[in-house]
PAZAPA-4460 file (N, C-alpha, C; in steps of 0.05 Angstrom, whole numbers, plus 32768, in hexadecimal, padded with zeros to 4 digits):
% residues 81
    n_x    n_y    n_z   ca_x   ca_y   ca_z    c_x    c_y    c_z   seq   type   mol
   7FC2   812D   7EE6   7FC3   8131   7F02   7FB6   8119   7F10     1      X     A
   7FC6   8110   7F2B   7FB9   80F5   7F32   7FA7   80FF   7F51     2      X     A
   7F9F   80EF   7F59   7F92   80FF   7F76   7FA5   8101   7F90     3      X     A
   7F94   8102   7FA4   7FAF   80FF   7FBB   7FAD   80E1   7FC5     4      X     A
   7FA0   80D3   7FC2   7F9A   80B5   7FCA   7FB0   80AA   7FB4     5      X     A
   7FAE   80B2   7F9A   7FBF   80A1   7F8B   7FD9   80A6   7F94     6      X     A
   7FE6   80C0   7F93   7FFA   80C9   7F9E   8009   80BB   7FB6     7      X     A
   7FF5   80B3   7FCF   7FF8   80AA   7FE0   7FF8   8086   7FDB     8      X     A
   7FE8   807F   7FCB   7FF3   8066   7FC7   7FFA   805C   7FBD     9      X     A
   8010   8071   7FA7   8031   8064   7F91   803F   8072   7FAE    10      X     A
   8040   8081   7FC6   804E   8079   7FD0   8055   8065   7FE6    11      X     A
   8042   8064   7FE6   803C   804C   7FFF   8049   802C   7FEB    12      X     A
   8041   8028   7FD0   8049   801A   7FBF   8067   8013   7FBC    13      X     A
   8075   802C   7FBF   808E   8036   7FAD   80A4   8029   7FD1    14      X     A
   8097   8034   7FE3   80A5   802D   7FFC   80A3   800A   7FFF    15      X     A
   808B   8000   7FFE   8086   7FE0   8000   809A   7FCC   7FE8    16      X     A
   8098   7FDC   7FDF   80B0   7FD8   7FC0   80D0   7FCA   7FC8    17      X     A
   80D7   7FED   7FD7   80EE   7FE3   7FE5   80F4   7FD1   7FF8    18      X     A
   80DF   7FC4   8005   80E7   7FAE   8016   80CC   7F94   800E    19      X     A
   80DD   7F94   7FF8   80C9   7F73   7FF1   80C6   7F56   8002    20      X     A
   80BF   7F50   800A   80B5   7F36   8020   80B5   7F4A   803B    21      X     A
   80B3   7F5E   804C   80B6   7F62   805A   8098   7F75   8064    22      X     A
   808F   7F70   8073   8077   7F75   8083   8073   7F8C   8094    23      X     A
   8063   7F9E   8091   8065   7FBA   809A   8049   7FC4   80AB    24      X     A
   804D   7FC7   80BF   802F   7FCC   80CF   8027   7FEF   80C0    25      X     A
   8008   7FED   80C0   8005   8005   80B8   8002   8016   80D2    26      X     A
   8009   8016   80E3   800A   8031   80EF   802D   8039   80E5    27      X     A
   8040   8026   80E5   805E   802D   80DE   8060   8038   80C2    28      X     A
   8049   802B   80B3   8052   8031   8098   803E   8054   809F    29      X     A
   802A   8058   80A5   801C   8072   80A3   8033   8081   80AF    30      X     A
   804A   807C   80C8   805A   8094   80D3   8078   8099   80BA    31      X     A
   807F   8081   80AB   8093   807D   8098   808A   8094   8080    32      X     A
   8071   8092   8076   8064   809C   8062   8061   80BB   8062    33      X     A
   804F   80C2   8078   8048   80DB   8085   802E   80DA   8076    34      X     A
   8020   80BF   807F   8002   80BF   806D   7FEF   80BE   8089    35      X     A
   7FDD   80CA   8091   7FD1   80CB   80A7   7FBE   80AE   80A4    36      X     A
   7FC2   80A7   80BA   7FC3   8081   80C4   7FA5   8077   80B9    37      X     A
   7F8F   808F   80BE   7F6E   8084   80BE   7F75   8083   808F    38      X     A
   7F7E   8093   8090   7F7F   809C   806D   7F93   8079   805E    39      X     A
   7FA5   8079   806C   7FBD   805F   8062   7FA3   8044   805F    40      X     A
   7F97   8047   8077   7F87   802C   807D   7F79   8025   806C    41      X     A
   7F65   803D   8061   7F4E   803A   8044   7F61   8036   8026    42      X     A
   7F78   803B   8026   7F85   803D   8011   7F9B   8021   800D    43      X     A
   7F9E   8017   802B   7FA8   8000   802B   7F90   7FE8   8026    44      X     A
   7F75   7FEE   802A   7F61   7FE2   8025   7F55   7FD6   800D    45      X     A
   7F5B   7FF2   7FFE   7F56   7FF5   7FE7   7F66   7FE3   7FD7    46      X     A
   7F7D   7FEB   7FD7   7F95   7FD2   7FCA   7F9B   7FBB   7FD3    47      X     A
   7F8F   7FB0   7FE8   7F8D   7F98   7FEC   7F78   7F8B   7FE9    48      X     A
   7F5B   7F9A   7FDD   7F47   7F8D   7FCE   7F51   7F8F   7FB1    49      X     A
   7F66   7F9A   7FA4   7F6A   7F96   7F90   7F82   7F83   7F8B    50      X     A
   7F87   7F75   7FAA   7FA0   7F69   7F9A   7FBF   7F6A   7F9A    51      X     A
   7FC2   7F85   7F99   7FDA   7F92   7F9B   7FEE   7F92   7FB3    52      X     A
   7FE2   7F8E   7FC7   7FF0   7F8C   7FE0   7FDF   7F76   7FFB    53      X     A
   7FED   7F65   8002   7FE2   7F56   8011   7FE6   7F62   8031    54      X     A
   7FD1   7F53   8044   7FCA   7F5E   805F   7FD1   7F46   8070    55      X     A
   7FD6   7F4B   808D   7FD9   7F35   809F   7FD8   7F41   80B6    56      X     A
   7FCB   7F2F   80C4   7FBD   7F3D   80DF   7FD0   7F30   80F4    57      X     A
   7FCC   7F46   810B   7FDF   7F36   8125   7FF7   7F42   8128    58      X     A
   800A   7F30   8139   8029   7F36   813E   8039   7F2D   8128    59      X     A
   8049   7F47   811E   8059   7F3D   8109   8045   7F46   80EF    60      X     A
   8036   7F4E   80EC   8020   7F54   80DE   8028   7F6A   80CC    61      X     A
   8013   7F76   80BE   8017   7F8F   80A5   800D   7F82   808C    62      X     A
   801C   7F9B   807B   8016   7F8F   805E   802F   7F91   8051    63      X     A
   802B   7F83   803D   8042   7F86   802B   803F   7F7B   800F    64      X     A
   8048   7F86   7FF3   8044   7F80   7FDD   8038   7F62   7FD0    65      X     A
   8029   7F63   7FC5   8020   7F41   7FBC   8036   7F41   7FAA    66      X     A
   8028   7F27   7F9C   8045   7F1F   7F88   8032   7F27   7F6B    67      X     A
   801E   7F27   7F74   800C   7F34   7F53   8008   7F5B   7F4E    68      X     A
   8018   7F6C   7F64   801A   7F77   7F68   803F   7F89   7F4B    69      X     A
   8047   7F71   7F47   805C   7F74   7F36   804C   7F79   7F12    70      X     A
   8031   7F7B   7F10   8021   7F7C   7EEF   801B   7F8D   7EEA    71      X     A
   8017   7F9F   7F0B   8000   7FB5   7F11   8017   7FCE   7F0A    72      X     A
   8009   7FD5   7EF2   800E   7FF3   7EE8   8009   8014   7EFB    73      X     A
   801F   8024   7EFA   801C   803D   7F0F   7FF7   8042   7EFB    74      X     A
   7FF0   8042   7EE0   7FDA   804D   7EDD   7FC2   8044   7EEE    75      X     A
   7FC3   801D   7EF7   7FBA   8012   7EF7   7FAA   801C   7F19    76      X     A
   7FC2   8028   7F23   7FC5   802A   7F3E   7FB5   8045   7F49    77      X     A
   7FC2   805B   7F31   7FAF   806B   7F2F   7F94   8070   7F2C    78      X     A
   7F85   8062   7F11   7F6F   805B   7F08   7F5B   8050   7F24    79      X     A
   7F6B   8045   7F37   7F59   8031   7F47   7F56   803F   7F62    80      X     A
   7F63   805E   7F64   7F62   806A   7F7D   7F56   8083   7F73    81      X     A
***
């Protein structure tokens, strides 16, 4: 059994997936998800101190998948939430 953070961030993962190079504000990605926005933010935090997903501030801004983000195992992802 995984928690609800992990849950929430193979899906937040699994969606960033489908649109590779493309940049996603987190309030769009928290309404896309149905992950409540303050919860997405610590979890998008989280994975972008690990790496997994890069951040960019401003217009045109969001996050979106790193490229070292293609090594990282669903356990890996789990384990770390």
């Amino acid at each position: 059994m995984h928690s609800r953070t992990g849950g929430y961030a193979l899906r937040i993962l699994g969606y960033l997936a489908d649109r590779p190079d493309r940049w996603i504000g987190c309030r769009a990605l928290a309404a896309i998800t149905g992950i409540p926005h303050n919860y997405l933010s610590k979890i998008m935090n989280q994975l972008g101190k690990r790496g997994i997903v890069r951040s960019r501030k401003g217009w045109g801004g969001g996050f979106c998948l790193s490229s070292a983000s293609r090594a990282v195992s669903i356990w890996e992802v789990l384990a770390g939430c």
